[in-house]
N, C-alpha and C positions, 0 to 999 in steps of 0.2 A: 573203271571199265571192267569187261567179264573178257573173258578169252576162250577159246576151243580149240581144235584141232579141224581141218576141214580134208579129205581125202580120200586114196586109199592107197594099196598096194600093187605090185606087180608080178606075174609068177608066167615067164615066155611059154612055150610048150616046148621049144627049143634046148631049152636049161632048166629041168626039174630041179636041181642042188640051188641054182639061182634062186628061184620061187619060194621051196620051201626058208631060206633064209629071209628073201624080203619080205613074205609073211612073217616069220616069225621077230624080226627086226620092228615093225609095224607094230605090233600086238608089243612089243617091249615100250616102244614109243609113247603109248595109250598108258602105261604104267607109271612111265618115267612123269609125263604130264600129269597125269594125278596127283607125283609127290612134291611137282613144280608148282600147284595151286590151279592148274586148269581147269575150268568147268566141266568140259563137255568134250564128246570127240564126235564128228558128224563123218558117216562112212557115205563115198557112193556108190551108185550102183549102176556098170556098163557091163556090154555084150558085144562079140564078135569083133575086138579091137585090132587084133593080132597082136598085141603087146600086152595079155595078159591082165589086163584091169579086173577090180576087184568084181567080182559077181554076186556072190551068193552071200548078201549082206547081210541077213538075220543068223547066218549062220556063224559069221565072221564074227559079230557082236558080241554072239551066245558066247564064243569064245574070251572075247574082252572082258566079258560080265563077270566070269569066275576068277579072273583077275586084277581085278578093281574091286573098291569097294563104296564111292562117292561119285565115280566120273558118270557123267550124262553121259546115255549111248543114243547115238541118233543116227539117222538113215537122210542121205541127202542126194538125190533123194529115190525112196522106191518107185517104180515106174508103173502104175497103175494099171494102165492097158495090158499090161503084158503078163499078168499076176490075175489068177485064179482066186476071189476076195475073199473065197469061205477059205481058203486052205492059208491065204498070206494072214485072216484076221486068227487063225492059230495058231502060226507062229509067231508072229507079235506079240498074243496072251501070252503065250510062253517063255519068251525072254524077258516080258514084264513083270513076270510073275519071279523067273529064277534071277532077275538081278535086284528084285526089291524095289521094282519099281522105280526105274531108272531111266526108261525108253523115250525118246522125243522121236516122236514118227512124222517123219518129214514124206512128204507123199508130190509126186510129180506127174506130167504126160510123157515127158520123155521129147527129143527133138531131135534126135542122129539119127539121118536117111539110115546107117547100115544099119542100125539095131532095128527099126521096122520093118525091113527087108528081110532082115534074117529072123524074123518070126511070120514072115509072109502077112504083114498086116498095112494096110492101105493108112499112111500117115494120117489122109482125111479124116479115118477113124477115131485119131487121139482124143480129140474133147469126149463124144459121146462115149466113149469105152472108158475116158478117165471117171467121168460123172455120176455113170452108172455103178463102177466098181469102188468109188468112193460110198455111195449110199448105201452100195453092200457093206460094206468094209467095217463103217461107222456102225451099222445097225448087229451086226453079226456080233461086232466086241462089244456092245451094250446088251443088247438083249438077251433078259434070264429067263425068256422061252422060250419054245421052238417057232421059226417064221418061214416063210416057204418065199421065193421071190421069182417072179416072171419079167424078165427085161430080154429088151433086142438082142445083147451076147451074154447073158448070163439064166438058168435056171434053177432055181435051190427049191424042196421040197422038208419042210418040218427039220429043219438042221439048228441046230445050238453050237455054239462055238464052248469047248473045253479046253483046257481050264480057263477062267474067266482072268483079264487084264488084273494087274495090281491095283492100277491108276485107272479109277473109277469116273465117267463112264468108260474112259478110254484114257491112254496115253496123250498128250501134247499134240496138237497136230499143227505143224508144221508144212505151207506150202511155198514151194521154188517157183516166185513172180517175177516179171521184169516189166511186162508191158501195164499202161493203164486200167485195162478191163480184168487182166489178172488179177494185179492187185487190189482194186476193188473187189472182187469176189471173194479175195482170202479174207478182205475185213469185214462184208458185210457179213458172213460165215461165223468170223471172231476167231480165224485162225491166225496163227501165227506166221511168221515173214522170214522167209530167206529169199537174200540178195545176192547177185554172181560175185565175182571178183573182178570184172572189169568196168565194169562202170564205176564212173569218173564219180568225185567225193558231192561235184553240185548233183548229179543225176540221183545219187543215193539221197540226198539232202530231197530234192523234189519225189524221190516215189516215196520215203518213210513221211513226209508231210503228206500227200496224198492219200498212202493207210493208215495216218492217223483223225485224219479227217472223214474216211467214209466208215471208218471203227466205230469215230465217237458218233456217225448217225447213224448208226445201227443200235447203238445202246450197249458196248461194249467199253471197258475202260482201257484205255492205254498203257503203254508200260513199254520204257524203251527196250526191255530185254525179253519184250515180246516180236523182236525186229533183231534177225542176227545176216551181219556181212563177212563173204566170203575175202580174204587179203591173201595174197601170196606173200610171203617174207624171208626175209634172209639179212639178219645181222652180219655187217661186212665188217671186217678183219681192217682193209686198207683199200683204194680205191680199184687194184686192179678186182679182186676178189668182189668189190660192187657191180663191174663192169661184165663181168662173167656171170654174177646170176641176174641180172636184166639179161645177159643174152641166152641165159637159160628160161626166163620168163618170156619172151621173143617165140621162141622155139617151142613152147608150150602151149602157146595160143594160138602159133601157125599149125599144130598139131588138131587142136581142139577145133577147130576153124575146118579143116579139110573132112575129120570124122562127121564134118555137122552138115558138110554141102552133099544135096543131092544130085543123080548122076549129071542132070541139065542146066547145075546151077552153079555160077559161077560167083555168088555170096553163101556166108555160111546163116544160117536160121540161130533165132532164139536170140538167147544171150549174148552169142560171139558178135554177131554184126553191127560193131557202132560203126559210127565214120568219123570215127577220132583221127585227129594228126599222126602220121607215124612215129610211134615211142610212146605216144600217149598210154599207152596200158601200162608200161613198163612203169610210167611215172607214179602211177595209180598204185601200185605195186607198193607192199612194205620193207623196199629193198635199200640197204644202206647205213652208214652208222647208226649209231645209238640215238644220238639228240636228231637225227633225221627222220627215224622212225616214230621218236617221240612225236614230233613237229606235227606227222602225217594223221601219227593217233588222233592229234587235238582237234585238226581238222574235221576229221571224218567225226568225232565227238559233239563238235559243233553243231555237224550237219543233224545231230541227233543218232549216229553210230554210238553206242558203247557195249554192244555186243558185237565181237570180232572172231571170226575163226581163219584160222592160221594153216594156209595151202602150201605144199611146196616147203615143206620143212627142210626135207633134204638129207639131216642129218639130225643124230639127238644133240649134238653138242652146238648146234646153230640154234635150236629146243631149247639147251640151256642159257643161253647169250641173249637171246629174248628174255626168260624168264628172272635173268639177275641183272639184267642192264636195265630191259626197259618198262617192264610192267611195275618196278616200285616207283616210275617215272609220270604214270599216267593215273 
């Protein structure tokens, strides 16, 4: 199996000294993982939380990239609508370019009422503003001449993107599905697959069979590590210590869950809203000793997971307990 990092950081506006350390704890994180055998470290990308979540994700990167020197940097994911494509497809060239070609560009619509609120943008909007700025996106970091483009929210005029991606034509592209029609579009595309963290090991089992069925009629080939899922985790110590990060993984979701509902609604959108039993996520969860987590790996293995990224770390030393317990396990 392959492993990553799945997250980001936190910095209040409340506690600047806060910030500046779980930044920079974060970015030590990204290091420690590299020298743990980690693939990849996937950032995301939120607005207007009040707690601080990571934002400015290419910039965060740029940051990782100059200290690393193997680790996948990936974005999980950028928010399409909300990103200007000639200026986000030059910063992208530019972290591709300065980390050697390292970038997995994970590209999304975005789903939380507040953040399209707080850029005054009509949710309705998401598909057609994603679709649009995606064809930019894609055409801007490929093409080695100038192209002018007329769409509904976008206008460009003889523009080239400088410097040019490392990873020819483009970076990885990597899209955040959950539903049926999603995921068909990312396969018949021939994009790549990220899956949330809370759906259950059979749900992940039927959408990766799903993208690997509308892939292979597209004329794309498959590749399980063309498919990566999101796990929280937390190697436990002894049962109380299990007991505490499920009810930190509880608390995480009731969180993620309330950012996601809009003001008249009383379910949360996207990915959060299954109608699992309660605990059921928790369970989902790769929370627990050693051979527990094992257990869960082999599952989620089965179902055709063996690309995992790793939420909710929490600490490096929980980092390392994963890393020496159970990955020479799986």
């Amino acid at each position: 199996m392959r492993f990553g990092l799945f997250g980001g950081a936190a910095a209040p506006r409340h506690d600047v000294a806060s910030g500046v350390r779980n930044f920079h704890d974060f970015v030590d994180a990204q290091v420690e993982a590299e020298a743990l055998g980690f693939h990849s470290s996937f950032v995301t990308e939120h607005h207007f939380t009040g707690i601080g979540q990571l934002s400015a994700v290419v910039t965060f990167l740029a940051f990782v990239a100059a200290r690393t020197t193997r680790l996948r940097l990936g974005t999980a994911v950028l928010v399409l609508p909300w990103h200007n494509p000639v200026l986000l497809a030059e910063q992208v060239a530019t972290l591709d370019l300065l980390s050697g070609g390292r970038l997995d560009l994970g590209v999304g619509k975005g789903y939380r009422h507040n953040e399209f609120a707080g850029f005054a943008m009509p949710p309705a909007e998401a598909e057609p503003r994603f679709e649009e700025a995606l064809a930019v996106l894609l055409r801007a970091l490929s093409s080695d001449a100038p192209f002018s483009h007329r769409g509904r929210f976008w206008r460009f005029d003889e523009v080239i993107v400088e410097p040019p991606p490392r990873q020819r034509p483009h970076p990885p592209l990597w899209i955040a599905a959950s539903s049926e029609a999603s995921i068909t579009s990312a396969a018949r595309r021939g994009y790549n697959l990220l899956l949330d963290q809370f759906a259950s090991p059979a749900q992940i089992g039927e959408r990766i069979a799903l993208y690997r069925r509308q892939l292979e009629a597209a004329g794309h080939l498959f590749d399980e590590m063309r498919v990566a899922v999101a796990r929280n985790v937390w190697v436990a110590t002894d049962n109380a210590d299990r007991d505490e990060a499920a009810g930190r993984q509880a608390e995480v979701h009731q969180r993620l869950l309330a950012l996601s509902r809009g003001p008249e609604s009383r379910s949360g959108s996207h990915i959060l809203a299954y109608s699992d039993a309660p605990g059921a996520r928790e369970a989902h969860a790769l929370i627990g000793a050693r051979e527990e987590i094992v257990d869960k790996l082999g599952e989620l293995r089965d179902r055709g997971a063996s690309y995992v990224l790793l939420f909710g770390q929490g600490s490096r030393e929980n980092l390392r307990r994963f890393a020496e317990q159970v990955m020479p396990h799986v």
